[in-house]
C-alpha positions in Angstrom: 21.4 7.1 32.6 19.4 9.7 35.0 21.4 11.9 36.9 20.0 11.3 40.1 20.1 7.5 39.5 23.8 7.7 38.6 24.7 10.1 41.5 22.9 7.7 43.8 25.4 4.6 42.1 28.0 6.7 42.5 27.3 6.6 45.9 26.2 3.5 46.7 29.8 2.1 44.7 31.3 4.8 47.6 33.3 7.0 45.4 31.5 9.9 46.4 32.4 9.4 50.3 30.7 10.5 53.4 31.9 11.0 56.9 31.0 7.7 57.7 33.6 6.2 54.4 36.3 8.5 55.3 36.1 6.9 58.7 36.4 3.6 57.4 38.7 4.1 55.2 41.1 6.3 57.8 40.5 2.7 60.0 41.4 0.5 57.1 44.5 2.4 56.3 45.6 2.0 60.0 44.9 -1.6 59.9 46.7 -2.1 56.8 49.9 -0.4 58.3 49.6 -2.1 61.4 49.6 -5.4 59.3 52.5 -4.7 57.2 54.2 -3.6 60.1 53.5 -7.2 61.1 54.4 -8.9 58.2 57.5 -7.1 58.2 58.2 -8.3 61.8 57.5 -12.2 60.8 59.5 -11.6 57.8 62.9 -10.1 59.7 62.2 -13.4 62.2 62.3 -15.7 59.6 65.7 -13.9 57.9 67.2 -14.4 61.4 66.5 -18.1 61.7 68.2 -18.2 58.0 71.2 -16.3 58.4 70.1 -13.8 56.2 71.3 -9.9 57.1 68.1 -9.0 55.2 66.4 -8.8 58.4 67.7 -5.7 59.3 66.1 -4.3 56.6 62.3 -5.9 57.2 62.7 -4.9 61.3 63.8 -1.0 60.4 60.2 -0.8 58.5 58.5 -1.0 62.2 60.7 2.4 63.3 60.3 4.0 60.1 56.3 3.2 61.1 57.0 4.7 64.5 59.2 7.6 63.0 55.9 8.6 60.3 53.2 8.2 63.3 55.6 10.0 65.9 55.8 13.4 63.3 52.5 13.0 62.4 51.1 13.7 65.8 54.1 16.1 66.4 52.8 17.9 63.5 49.4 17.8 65.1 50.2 18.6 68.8 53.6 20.6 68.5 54.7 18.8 71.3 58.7 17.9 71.7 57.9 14.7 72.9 56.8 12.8 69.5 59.5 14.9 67.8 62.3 13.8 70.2 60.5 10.3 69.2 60.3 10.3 65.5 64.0 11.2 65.0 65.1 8.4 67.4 62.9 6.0 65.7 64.1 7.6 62.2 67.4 7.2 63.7 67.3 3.7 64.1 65.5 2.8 61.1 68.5 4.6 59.2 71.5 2.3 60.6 69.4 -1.0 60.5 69.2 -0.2 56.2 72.4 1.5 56.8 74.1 -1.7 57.7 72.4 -4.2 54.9 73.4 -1.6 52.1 76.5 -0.8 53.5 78.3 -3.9 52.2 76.7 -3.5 48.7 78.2 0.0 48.7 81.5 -1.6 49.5 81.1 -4.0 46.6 80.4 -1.0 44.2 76.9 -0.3 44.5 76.1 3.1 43.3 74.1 5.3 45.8 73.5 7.9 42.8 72.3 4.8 40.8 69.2 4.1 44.0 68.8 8.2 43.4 68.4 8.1 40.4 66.1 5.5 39.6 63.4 6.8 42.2 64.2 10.3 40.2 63.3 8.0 36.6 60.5 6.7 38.5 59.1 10.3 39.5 60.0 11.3 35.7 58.3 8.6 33.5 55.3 8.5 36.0 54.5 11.9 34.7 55.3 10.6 31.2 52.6 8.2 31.6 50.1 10.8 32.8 51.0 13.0 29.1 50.6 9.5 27.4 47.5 9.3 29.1 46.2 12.4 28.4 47.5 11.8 24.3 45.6 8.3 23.8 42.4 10.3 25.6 42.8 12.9 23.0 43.6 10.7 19.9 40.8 8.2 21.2 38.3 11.4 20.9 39.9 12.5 17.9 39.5 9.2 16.3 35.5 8.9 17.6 35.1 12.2 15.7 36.9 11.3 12.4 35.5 7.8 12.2 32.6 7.7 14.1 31.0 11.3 13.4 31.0 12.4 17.0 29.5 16.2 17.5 28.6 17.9 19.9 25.0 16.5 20.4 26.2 12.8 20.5 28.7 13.4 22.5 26.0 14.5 25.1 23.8 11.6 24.4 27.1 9.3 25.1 28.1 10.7 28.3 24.5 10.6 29.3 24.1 7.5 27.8 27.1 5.6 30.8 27.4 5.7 33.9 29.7 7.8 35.8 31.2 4.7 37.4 31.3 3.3 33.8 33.3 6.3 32.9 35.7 5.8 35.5 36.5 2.3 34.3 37.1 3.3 30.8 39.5 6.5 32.0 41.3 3.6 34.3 41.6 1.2 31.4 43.4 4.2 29.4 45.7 4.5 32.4 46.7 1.5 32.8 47.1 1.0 28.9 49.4 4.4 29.0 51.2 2.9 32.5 52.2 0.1 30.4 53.6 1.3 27.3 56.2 3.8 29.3 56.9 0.6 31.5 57.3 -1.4 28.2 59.3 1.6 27.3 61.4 1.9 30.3 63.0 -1.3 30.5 65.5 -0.5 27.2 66.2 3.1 29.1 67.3 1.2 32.0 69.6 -0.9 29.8 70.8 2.0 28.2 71.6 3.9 31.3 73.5 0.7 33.2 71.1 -0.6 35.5 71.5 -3.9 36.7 67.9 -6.3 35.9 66.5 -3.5 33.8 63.6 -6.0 33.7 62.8 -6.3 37.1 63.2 -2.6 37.6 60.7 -2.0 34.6 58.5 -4.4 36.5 59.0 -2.6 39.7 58.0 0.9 38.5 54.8 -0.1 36.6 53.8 -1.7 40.4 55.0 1.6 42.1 53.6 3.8 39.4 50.1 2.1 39.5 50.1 2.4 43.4 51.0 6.0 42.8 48.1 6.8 40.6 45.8 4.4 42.5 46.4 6.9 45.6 46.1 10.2 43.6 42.8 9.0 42.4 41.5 8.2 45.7 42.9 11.9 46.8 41.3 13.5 44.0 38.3 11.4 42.4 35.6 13.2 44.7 36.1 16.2 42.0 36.5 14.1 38.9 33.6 12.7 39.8 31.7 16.2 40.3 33.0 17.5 37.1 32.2 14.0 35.0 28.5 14.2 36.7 28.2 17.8 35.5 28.4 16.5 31.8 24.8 14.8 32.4 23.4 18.2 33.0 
């Protein structure tokens, strides 16, 4: 594919943003907290009409919303106000989970257990980005044993797709290296005595895609440079 013609699909697909996308995208992530805040709201009214203490936890996601909004400008403006605001509204959104995982605590819930699983979280996540970069390696590896791949042809490839085709193939290897650590993770939660090792498996390779997802959409502007440069 022609350089130009690629750099213009790149565009056009709006991975390589302008002011105008960033705007967008800055008002769709607004909207998109707003609405969970919302959904959160509907979702503590509905525990209430059940009975279930659950709602504490749904209605302390609308401070902990105020409490990130209220630094955020504070961090912006320096003004005492939205600080004096955040860490009420940080306050709050502390005892209302305070008092739905306090009786779990009681029961013999582990804190250090909640600790560290978001530590195993942060740890295999960066597992899956070595596994990552492994099956890239071995996938090239292979394409050179087997398939004769030089220098030369290796140009003609990456000239041959699409930068947006790239992408798709580096995200398949992700996702492929995402899953075998979650595959992998569910037996090391056994092992360590975590309760539903399963679910929490489950729950990391959700968390751990949304991760990634984000820190491509941080960083893919310069991926995307550097891939392009390849068609030179």
């Amino acid at each position: 594919m022609d350089r130009m013609e690629d750099l213009k699909q790149t565009r056009d697909l709006h991975l390589l943003r302008d002011e105008r996308d960033r705007e967008v995208e800055a008002a769709a992530q607004a909207r998109a907290g707003r609405a969970v805040v919302l959904v959160s709201q509907l979702l503590a009214a509905v525990c209430m009409l059940w009975g279930d203490p659950a709602w504490t936890v749904f209605l302390s996601l609308t401070f902990v919303s105020g409490a990130a909004r209220s630094f955020c400008q504070y961090a912006q403006d320096r003004e005492g106000i939205y600080l004096v605001l955040g860490l009420a509204a940080g306050a709050i959104a502390l005892v209302l989970a305070g008092s739905y995982l306090h009786p779990g605590w009681l029961a013999g819930m582990s804190f250090t257990q909640v600790i560290g699983y978001a530590v195993l979280c942060w740890v295999l996540t960066a597992v899956a980005g070595l596994v990552f970069v492994g099956l890239l390696l071995g996938m090239f590896y292979l394409a050179h044993r087997i398939g004769h791949m030089e220098g030369e042809r290796w140009e003609q490839y990456f000239r041959s797709v699409s930068t947006a085709g790239l992408l798709l193939r580096m995200g398949t290897v992700m996702a492929l290296a995402l899953g075998l650590v979650a595959a992998c993770s569910c037996p090391l939660f056994d092992l360590l005595g975590f309760q539903e090792p399963g679910k929490l498996a489950a729950l990391f390779l959700v968390a751990g895609g949304a991760r990634l997802l984000e820190k491509f959409s941080r960083q893919r502007e310069e991926l995307i440079r550097k891939l392009l440069r390849l068609k030179r």
